[in-house]
PAVEXSE-468141 format. One line per 2 residues: number of its first residue (from 1); for each residue x, y, z of C-alpha. Coordinates in Angstrom, 3 decimals. Layout:
BEGIN
NUM> X,Y,Z; ...
end
This chain:
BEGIN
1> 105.271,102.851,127.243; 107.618,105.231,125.839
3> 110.596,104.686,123.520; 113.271,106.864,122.593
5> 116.109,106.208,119.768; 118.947,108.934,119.364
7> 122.840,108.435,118.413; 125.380,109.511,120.790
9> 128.302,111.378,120.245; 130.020,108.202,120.242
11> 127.827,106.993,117.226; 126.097,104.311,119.007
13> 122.672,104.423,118.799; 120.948,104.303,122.242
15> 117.703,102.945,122.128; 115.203,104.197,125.642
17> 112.124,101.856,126.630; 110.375,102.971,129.654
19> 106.837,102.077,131.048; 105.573,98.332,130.851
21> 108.258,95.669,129.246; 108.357,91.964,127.537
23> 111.992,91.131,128.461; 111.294,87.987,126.264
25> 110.315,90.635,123.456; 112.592,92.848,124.090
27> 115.468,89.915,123.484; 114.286,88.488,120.431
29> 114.690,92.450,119.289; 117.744,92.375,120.325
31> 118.711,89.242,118.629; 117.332,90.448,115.844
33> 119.463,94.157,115.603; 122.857,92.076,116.211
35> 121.791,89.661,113.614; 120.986,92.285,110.976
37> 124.100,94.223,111.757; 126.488,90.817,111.633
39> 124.948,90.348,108.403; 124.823,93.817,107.127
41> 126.798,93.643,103.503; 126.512,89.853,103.369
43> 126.445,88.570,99.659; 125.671,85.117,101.294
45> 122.516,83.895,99.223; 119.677,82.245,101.213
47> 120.539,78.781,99.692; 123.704,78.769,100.888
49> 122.935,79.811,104.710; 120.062,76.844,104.913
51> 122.865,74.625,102.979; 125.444,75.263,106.043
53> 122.247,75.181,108.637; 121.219,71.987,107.869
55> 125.206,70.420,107.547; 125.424,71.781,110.834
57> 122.532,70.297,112.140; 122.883,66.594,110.957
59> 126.833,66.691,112.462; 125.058,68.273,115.900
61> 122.111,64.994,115.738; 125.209,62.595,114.772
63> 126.830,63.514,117.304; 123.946,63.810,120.315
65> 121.440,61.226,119.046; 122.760,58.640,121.710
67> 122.110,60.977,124.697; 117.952,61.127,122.854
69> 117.696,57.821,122.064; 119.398,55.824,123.817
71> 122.363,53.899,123.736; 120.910,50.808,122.486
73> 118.543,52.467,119.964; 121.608,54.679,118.186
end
């Protein structure tokens, strides 16, 4: 497998894989770029981003729990 990584004149940054491939890999990489570029210059602290994570979590379960456990059991 060979990679390549170069900026165009368009200043993107083109990133080559050739040979053998994990497209399962290859997405979490990807996943992982756009996150670190969304985030890039964030002053968010670490507390606050599990804070909003788990508020959004415990509205998603309030609002789905019936279609896990049941109407009679929610």
């Amino acid at each position: 497998m060979t990679t390549k990584v170069e900026r165009n004149k368009k200043d993107e940054v083109v990133i080559t894989i050739s040979g053998a491939k994990d497209a399962e890999s290859l997405q979490r990489l990807t996943d992982y770029l756009t996150y670190l570029l969304a985030t890039e210059g964030s002053k968010a602290k670490q507390s606050d981003v599990d804070k909003i994570a788990r508020q959004a979590k415990a509205a998603w379960w309030k609002k789905n729990k019936k279609r896990y456990l049941g109407e009679s059991r929610a």
